[in-house]
C-alpha positions, -999 to 999 in steps of 0.1 A, spaced: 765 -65 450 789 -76 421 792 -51 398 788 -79 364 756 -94 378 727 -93 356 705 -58 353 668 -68 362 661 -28 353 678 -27 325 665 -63 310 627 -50 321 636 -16 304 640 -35 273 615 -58 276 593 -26 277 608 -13 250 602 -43 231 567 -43 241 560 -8 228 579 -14 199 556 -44 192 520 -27 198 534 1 176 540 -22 148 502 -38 159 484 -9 163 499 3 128 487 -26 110 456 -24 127 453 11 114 466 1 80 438 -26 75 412 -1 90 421 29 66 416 3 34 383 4 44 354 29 47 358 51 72 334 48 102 301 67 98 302 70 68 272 67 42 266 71 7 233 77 -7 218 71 27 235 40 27 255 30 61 292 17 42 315 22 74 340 -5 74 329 -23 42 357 -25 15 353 -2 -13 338 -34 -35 314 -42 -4 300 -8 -2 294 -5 -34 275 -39 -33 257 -26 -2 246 6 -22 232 -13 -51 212 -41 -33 198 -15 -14 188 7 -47 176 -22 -65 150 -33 -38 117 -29 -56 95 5 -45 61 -6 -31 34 12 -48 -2 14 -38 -30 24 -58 -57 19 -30 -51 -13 -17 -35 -26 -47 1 -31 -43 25 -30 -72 63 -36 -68 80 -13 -96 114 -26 -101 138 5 -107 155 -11 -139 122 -12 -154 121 30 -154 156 34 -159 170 40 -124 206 39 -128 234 48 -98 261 73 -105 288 49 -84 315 59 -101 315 95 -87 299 87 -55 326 58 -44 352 85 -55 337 106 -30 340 76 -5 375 74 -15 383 109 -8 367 109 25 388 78 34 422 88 22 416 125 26 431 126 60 470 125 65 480 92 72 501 98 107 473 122 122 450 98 113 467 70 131 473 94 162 436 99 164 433 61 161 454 58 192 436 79 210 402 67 200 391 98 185 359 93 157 366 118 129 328 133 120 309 114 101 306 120 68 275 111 41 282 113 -1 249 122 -15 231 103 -39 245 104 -70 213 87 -98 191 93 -127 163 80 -143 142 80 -175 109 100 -167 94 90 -201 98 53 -194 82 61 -156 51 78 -172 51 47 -199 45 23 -165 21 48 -147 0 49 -179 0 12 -177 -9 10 -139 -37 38 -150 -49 15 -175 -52 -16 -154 -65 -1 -124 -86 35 -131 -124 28 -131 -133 55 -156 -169 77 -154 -200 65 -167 -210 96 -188 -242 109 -184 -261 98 -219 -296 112 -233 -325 88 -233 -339 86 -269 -370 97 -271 -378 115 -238 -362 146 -223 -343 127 -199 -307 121 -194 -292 86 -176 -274 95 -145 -235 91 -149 -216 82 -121 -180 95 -110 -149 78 -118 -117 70 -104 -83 80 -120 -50 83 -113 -30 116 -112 0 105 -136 19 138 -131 17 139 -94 23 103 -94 53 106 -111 64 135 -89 65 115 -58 80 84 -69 108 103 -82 107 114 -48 108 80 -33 139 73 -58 158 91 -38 158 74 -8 173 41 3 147 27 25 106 29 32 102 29 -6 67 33 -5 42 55 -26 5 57 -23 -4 72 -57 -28 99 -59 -61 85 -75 -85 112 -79 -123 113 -83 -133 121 -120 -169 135 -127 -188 121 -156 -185 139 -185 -213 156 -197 -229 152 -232 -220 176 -256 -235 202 -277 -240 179 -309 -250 145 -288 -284 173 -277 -287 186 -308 -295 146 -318 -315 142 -286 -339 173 -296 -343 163 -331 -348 125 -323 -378 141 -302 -391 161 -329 -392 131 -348 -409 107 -321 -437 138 -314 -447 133 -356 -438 170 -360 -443 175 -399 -437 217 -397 -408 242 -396 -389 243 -360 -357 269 -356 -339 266 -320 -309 291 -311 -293 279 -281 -263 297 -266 -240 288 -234 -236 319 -216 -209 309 -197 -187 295 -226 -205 309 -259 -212 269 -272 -242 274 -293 -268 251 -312 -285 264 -341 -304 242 -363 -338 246 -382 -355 214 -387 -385 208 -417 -403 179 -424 -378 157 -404 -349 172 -425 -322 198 -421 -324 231 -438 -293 259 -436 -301 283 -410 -273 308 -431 -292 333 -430 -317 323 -404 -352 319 -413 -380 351 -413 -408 346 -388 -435 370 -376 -418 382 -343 -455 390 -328 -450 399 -292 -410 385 -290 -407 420 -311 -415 436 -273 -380 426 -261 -364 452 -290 -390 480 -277 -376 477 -239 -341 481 -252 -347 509 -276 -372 525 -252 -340 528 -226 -315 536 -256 -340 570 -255 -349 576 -217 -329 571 -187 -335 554 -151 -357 565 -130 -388 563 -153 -418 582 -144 -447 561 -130 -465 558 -161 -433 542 -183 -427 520 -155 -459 512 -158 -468 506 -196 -431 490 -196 -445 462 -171 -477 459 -188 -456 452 -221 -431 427 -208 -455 410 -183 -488 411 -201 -476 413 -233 -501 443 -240 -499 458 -271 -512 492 -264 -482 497 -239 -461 485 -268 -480 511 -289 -476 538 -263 -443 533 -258 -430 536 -294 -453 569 -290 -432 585 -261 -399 583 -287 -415 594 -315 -457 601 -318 -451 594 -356 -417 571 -363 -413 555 -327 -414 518 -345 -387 529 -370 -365 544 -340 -366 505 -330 -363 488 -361 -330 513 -364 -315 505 -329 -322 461 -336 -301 472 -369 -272 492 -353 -270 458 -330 -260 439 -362 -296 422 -363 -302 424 -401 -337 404 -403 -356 421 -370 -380 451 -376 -412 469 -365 -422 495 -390 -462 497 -381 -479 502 -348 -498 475 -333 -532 492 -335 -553 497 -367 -544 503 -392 -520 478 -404 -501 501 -426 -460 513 -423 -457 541 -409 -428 551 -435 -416 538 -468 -420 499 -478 -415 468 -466 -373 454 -459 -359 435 -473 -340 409 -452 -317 381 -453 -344 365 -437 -372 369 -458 -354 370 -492 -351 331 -488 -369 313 -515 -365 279 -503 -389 284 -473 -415 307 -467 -434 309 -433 -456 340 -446 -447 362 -417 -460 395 -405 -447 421 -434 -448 445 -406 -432 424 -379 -406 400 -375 -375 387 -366 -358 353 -362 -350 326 -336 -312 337 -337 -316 371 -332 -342 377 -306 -315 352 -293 -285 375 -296 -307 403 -282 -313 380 -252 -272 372 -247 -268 410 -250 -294 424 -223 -274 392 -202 -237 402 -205 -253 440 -207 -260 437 -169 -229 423 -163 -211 455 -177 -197 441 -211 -213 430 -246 -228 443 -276 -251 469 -258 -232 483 -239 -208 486 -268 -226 499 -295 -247 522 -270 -222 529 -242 -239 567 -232 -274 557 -237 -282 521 -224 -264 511 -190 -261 477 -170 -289 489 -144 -318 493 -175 -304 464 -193 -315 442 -159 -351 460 -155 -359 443 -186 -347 412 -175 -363 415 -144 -394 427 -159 -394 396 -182 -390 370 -155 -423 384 -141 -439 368 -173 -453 337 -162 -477 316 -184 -465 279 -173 -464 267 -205 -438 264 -232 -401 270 -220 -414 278 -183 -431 244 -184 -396 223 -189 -374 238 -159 -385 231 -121 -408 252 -103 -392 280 -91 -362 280 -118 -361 322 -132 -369 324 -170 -364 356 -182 -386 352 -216 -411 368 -243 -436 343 -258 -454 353 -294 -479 338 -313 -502 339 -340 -542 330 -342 -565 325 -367 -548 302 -376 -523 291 -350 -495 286 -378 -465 300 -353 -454 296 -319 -424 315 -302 -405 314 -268 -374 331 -267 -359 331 -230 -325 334 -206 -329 302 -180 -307 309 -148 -298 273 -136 -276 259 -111 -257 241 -140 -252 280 -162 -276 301 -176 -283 299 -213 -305 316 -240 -333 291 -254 -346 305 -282 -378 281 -304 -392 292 -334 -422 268 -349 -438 272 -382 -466 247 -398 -486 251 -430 -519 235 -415 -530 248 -383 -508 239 -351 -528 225 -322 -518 242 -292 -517 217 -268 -493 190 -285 -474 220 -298 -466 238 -265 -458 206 -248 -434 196 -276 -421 230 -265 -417 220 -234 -400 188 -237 -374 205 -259 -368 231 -230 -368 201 -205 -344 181 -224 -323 215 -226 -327 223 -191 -310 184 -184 -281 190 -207 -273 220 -184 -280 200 -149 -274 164 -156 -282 140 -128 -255 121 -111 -257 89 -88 
């Protein structure tokens, strides 16, 4: 071999060299043009970026924000744009983010994992937004608007007792609407929102629209005389009090004197258990039942004897006054004769009214709003709270307050306030009267209905002679119409 021939090694060595020297500089530039851009697996806000320059990805990241969110109330769709709330992206910060997770890495160990094919672990920048909540509920209150079917409320019918069913509504929940598409706002894709649309009850009448209903009826029935009704929610404490003459209003501050007659009977119970104490003896229970449930007047009178053979109706008259009730009193017994047992005859807010006069009992009487208080007390009583218990907290407990209760729903005559509630509702009541002439008729009761229990308490008065029949069905479409308000009908 001549020693100056060519050197296939040493040219191929070079060649190689040359070679490697080459994919160096190829696989560097390669790496170069790669690193300019987002790194692989990388997203921001959800959104895949990886190999997008920095001005695609943020392109990609707004066209896929700016898609409009599909919203569905029922099978209504409405496309909410994001502008039109206020969306706005923070892509300032978040492509700095991007930037940081593309350049973080030094460049030469970068470009050795690049030769070795080694994925660096994907990263994800979180959404970076805000939007304007009042300008989302302004657009919700809109959709509301267009779409909601409201409630048809459940109106009186003028001149009956009867109510028009409502029917239940459709609306939409505008808080928790808002909470989920604020939700859905924060996600790039499947920006869809069925919004909460909730069933809405009619609304019922209110207090006033029955106190029109009743005195509308008054007015159809041609009832020329006095009528006082006290009418009390027990569940809330809403109340109607009005006293109606002639077709007119008249103040009912103070209320209006009437002769209590046998409503009185409701005050004897309660100061009769003020003095003794459960278990009665036969014989109270007895005369007790015969009062409430007969409406006898000798129990009455032999009650009022067993607190006191001489004062027994003042011991009542006393415990109706320590319960606040100014115009209620009993000062003579029921039997002959029809004298006061002590002193003269009170003087009461009630009966010191000179603009109307029902000539009641100087001996006996009360008016619609207090037999109705009395009523609301014996109620909460046996619940363990209100005046009663209050006023007499050793001597009258929630046990006796409910035998009298008990005792009075036992009193069934089927007509006046019993006669406008279904068969089978429980009235606790005490009816009163006069005769000879029938110039007043009372009912004064607690109505326990699905709807809420309430105190009804009716007070007529009539210069001429009432005739009972139209009277105590007037009664009872008053008490009817009543009984509605608290259990209106619904399609």
């Amino acid at each position: 071999m001549r020693r100056g021939g060519p050197n296939v090694l040493r040219w191929a060595s070079l060649g190689l060299l040359l070679a490697a020297v080459a994919l160096f500089f190829y696989e560097l530039v390669a790496f170069s043009r790669r690193r300019a851009r987002m790194p692989g697996g990388l997203t921001i806000a959800g959104v895949p970026v990886s190999g997008l320059s920095q001005s695609g990805a943020l392109e990609q990241v707004l066209q896929t924000y700016s898609t409009p969110v599909e919203v569905f109330y029922g099978d209504q769709l409405i496309l909410l744009m994001p502008a039109s709330i206020g969306f706005r992206l923070d892509t300032e910060v978040m492509l700095a983010a991007a930037e940081l997770e593309r350049t973080g890495t030094d460049f030469w160990s970068g470009f050795w994992d690049f030769l070795w094919n080694r994925a660096g672990e994907a990263a994800s920048i979180p959404l970076r937004a805000e939007y304007s909540p009042a300008q989302l509920e302004a657009v919700l209150i809109d959709i509301a608007a267009r779409y909601d079917q409201p409630p048809i409320p459940v109106d009186p019918i003028p001149g009956s007792p009867n109510f028009s069913p409502g029917k239940p509504g459709r609306v939409l929940d505008i808080s928790r609407a808002a909470e989920l598409i604020g939700e859905i706002l924060q996600i790039p894709y499947n920006r869809r929102v069925n919004l909460p649309v909730v069933a809405d009850a009619p609304p019922k009448p209110t207090m006033e629209t029955l106190e029109v209903l009743l005195k509308q009826n008054i007015d159809i029935v041609g009832f020329d005389g006095l009528i006082v009704i006290y009418l009390v929610n027990l569940r809330n404490g809403d109340e109607i009090h009005f006293a109606y003459f002639g077709n007119n209003d008249i103040q009912v501050d103070p209320d209006i004197a009437f002769s209590a007659a046998s409503t009185i009977k409701i005050g004897i119970a309660t100061a009769f258990f003020r003095f003794f104490d459960q278990p009665l003896d036969q014989e109270a229970d007895r005369l007790l039942s015969e009062m409430l449930t007969l409406s006898g007047n000798d129990p009455a009178d032999w009650l009022m004897e067993r607190m006191d053979r001489e004062m027994g109706p003042i011991l009542v008259t006393e415990t109706l006054e320590e319960l606040g009730l100014e115009s209620s009193y009993i000062i003579a017994w029921y039997h002959p004769p029809a004298v006061p047992v002590s002193g003269g005859y009170p003087q009461t807010p009630g009966n010191r009214r000179t603009d109307i006069n029902t000539n009641p009992d100087i001996l006996n009487q009360t008016t619609a709003s207090e037999v109705g208080m009395l009523l609301s007390d014996l109620y909460h009583c046996t619940r363990g709270g209100g005046t009663l218990i209050a006023v007499f907290p050793d001597q009258i407990s929630r046990d006796e307050c409910s035998v009298i209760l008990d005792l009075m729903s036992q009193n069934k005559i089927g007509v006046l306030i019993e006669a406008g509630v279904p068969e089978g509702t429980r009235v606790a009541h005490k009816h009163g009267w006069t005769s000879s002439p029938l110039d007043m008729v009372s009912d004064a009761g607690i109505v326990f209905s699905p709807g809420g229990d309430y105190v009804l308490s009716l007070f007529l008065w009539n210069e001429q002679e009432m005739i009972w029949d139209p009277t105590s069905k007037l009664v009872a479409g008053l008490s009817q119409a009543v009984y509605n308000y608290f259990n209106p009908p619904i399609e």
